[in-house]
C-alpha positions as CSV (number, residue, x, y, z in Angstrom):
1,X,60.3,16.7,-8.0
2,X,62.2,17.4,-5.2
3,X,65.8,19.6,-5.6
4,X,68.7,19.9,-2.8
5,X,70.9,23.3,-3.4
6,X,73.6,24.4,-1.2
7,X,73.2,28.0,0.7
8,X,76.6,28.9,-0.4
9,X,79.8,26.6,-1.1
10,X,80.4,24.8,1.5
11,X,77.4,25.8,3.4
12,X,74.5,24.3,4.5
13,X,72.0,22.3,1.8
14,X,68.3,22.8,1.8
15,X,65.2,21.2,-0.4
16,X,62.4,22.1,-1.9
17,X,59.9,20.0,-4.0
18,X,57.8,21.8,-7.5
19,X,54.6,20.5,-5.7
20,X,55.0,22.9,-3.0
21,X,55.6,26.7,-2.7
22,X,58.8,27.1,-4.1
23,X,61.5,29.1,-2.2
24,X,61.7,33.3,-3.1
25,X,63.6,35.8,-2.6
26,X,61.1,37.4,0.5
27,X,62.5,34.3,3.0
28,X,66.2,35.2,2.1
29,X,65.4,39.2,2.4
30,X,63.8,38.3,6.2
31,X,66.8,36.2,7.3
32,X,68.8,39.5,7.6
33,X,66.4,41.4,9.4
34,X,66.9,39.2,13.3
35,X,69.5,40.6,15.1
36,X,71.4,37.1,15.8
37,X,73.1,36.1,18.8
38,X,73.8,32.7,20.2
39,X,71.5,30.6,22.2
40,X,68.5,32.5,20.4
41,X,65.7,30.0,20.8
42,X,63.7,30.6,17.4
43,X,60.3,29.7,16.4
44,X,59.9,29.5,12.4
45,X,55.8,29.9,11.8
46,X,54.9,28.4,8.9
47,X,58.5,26.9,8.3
48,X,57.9,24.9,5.4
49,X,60.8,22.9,3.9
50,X,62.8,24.6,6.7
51,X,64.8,26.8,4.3
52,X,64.3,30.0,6.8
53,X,65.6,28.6,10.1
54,X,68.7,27.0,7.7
55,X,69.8,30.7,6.5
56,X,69.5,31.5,10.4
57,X,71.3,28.9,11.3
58,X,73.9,29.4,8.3
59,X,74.5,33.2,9.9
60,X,74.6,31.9,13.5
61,X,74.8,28.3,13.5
62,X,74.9,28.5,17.5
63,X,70.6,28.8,17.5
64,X,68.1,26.4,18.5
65,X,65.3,26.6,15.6
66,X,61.8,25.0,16.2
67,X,59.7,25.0,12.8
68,X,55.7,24.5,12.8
69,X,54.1,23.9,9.3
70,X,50.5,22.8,8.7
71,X,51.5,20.7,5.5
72,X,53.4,17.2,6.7
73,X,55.2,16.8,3.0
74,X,56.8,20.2,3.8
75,X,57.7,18.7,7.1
76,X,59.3,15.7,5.9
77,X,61.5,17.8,3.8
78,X,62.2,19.9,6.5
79,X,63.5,16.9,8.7
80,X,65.3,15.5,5.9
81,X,67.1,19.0,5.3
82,X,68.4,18.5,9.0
83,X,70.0,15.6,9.0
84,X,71.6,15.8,5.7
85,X,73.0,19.0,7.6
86,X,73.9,17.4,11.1
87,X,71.3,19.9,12.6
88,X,68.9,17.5,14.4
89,X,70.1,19.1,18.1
90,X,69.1,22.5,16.8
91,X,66.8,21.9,14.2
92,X,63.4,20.2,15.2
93,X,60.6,20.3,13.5
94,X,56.8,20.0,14.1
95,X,53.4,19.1,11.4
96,X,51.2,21.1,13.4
97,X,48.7,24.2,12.7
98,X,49.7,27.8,14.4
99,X,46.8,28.1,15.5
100,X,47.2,25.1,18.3
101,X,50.5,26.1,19.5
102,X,49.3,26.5,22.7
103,X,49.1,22.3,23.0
104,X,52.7,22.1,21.6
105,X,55.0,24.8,23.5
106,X,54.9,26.7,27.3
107,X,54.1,30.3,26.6
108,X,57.2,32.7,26.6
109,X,59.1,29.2,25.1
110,X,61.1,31.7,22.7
111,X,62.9,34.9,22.2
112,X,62.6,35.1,18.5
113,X,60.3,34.2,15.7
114,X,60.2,34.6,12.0
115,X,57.4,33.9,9.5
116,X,57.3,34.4,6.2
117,X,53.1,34.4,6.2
118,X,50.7,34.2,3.4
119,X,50.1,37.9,2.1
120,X,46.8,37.5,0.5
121,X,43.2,37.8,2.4
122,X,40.7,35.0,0.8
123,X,39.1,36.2,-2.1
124,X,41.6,39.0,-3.1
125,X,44.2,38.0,-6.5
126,X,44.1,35.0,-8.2
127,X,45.0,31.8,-6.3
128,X,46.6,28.9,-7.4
129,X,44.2,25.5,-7.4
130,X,46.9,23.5,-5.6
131,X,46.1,23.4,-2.2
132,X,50.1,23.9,-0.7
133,X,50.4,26.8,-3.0
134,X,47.2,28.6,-2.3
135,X,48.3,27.6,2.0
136,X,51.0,29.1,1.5
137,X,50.0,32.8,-0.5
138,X,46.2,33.0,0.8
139,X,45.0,33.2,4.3
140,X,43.2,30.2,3.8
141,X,44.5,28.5,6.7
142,X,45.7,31.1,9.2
143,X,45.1,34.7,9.1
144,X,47.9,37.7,9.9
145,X,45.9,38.0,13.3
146,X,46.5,34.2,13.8
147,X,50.5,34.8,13.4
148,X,50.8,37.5,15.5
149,X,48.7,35.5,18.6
150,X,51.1,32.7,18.0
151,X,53.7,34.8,17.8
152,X,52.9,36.6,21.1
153,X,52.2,33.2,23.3
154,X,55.5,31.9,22.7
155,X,57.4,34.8,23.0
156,X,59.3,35.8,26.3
157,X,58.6,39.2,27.3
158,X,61.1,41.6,25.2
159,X,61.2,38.5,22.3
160,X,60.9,39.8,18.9
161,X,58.4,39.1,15.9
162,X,60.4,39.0,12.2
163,X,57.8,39.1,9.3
164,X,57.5,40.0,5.5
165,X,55.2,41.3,4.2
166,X,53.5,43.3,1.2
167,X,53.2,47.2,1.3
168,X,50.0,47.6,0.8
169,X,48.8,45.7,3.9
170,X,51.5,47.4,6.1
171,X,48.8,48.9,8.3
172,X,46.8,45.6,8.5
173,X,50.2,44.0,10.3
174,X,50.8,46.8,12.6
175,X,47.7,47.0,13.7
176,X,47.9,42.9,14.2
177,X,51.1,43.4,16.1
178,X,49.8,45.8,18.4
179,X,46.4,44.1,19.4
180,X,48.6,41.5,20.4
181,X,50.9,43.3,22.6
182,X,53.8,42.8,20.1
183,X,54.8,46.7,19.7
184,X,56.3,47.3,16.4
185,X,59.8,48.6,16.5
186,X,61.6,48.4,13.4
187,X,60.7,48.8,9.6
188,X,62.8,48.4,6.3
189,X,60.9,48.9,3.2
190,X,62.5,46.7,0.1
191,X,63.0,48.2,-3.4
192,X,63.7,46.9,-6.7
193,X,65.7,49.8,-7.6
194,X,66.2,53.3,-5.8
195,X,63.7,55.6,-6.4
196,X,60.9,52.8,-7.3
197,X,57.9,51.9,-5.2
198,X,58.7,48.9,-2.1
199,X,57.3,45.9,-3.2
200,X,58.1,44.5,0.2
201,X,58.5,45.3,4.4
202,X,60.3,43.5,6.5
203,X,59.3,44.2,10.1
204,X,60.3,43.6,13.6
205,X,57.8,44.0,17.2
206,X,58.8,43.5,20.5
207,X,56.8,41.2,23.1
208,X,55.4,44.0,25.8
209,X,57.7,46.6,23.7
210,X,57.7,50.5,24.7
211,X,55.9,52.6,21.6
212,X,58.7,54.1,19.3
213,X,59.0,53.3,15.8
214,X,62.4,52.9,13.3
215,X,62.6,53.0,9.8
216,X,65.7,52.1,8.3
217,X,67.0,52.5,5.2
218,X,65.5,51.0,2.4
219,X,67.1,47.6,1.1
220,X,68.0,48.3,-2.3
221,X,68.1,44.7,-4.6
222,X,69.5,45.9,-8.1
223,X,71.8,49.0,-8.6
224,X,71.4,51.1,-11.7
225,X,72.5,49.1,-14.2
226,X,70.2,46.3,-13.0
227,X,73.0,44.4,-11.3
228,X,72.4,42.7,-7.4
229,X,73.3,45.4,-4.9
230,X,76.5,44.5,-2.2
231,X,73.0,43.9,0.2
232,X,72.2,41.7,-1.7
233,X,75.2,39.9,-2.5
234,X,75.3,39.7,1.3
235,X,72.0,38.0,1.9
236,X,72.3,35.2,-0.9
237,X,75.9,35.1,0.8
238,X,77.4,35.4,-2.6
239,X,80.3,37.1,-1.4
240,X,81.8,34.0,-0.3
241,X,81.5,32.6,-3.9
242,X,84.3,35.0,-4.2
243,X,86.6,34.1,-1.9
244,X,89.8,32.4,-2.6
């Protein structure tokens, strides 16, 4: 079944359908990790229903995002997302795997992309039966090392790689970033609550980047008493809920 919400009142509306993977809180916690300016040409990797390059465009509506997903329903709902938002000049959207995005694009075509990739080798966990599910959490159908080469053809030197990712394969993404001449630059580990374990990195390389490494300050989700941080509050844009 599919399901249209709104980003924030008034803001832009995107989809998502029970059959596929289901939107999380990991793609809202990468959106605020791009530095955002306008005229940003963006490459979404494994885009799905397009809800990523919609919270860019919701924080700087003046980007051009280009979305590649291996799974055409996701697509469809992608496409549909754009023009129920006006976005079809900035928004475009391609059924294509990663892998071959050397057919679809010049290299250097971008100077940022995001993916929100699946964290799981083959064989490791317990995956899901359904296919779009277990696309989208296994590396069934592209590998970290597949994301990063993409990532580094259509990048223009100095373009920047945004990822999530788990913890514990932190060093399997650096590495990945490096061997593909995308230096990693910035890190900011996620946290339930302060003084508990990450149970998620969001992390930044640069295209023919300089070595030298930041780690920012954690990103906190629940205060104390269990309630969303102001970060929070931020990312889900719920601070405009609030105004008059």
């Amino acid at each position: 079944m599919e399901h249209w919400e709104s980003l924030c009142p008034g803001g832009l509306r995107f989809v998502y359908d029970d059959a596929l993977f289901r939107p999380g809180t990991d793609t809202f916690l990468l959106s605020s990790l791009p530095r955002l300016k306008p005229g940003l040409r963006v490459a979404d990797l494994g885009c799905g229903t397009g809800l990523l390059g919609l919270l860019l465009l919701q924080r700087q509506p003046e980007l051009r995002v280009t979305g590649v997903d291996i799974q055409p329903e996701a697509i469809r709902l992608a496409e549909q997302a754009a023009a129920e938002n006006g976005l079809q000049d900035r928004l475009a959207f391609h059924a294509a795997d990663l892998r071959t995005v050397r057919a679809l694009f010049p290299t250097g075509s971008f100077d940022l992309a995001v993916c929100n990739p699946p964290y799981y080798p083959p064989g490791s966990g317990a995956l899901s039966a359904d296919s779009p599910r277990r696309t989208a959490r296994s590396e069934v159908s592209c590998t970290l090392e597949d994301v990063c080469a993409a990532a580094a053809y259509l990048l223009r030197w100095g373009g920047r790689l945004c990822l999530v990712h788990k913890p514990e394969r932190l060093a399997d993404l650096l590495a990945a970033m490096r061997a593909c001449a995308v230096e990693p630059k910035r890190l900011r580990f996620v946290q339930p609550r302060e003084g508990q374990a990450p149970s998620l990195v969001l992390a930044e390389g640069c295209r023919g980047g300089k070595p030298g490494l930041s780690v920012e300050a954690p990103l906190l989700l629940q205060t104390p008493d269990g309630s969303p941080t102001a970060a929070l509050d931020a990312i889900y844009f719920r601070q405009q809920e609030d105004t008059p």
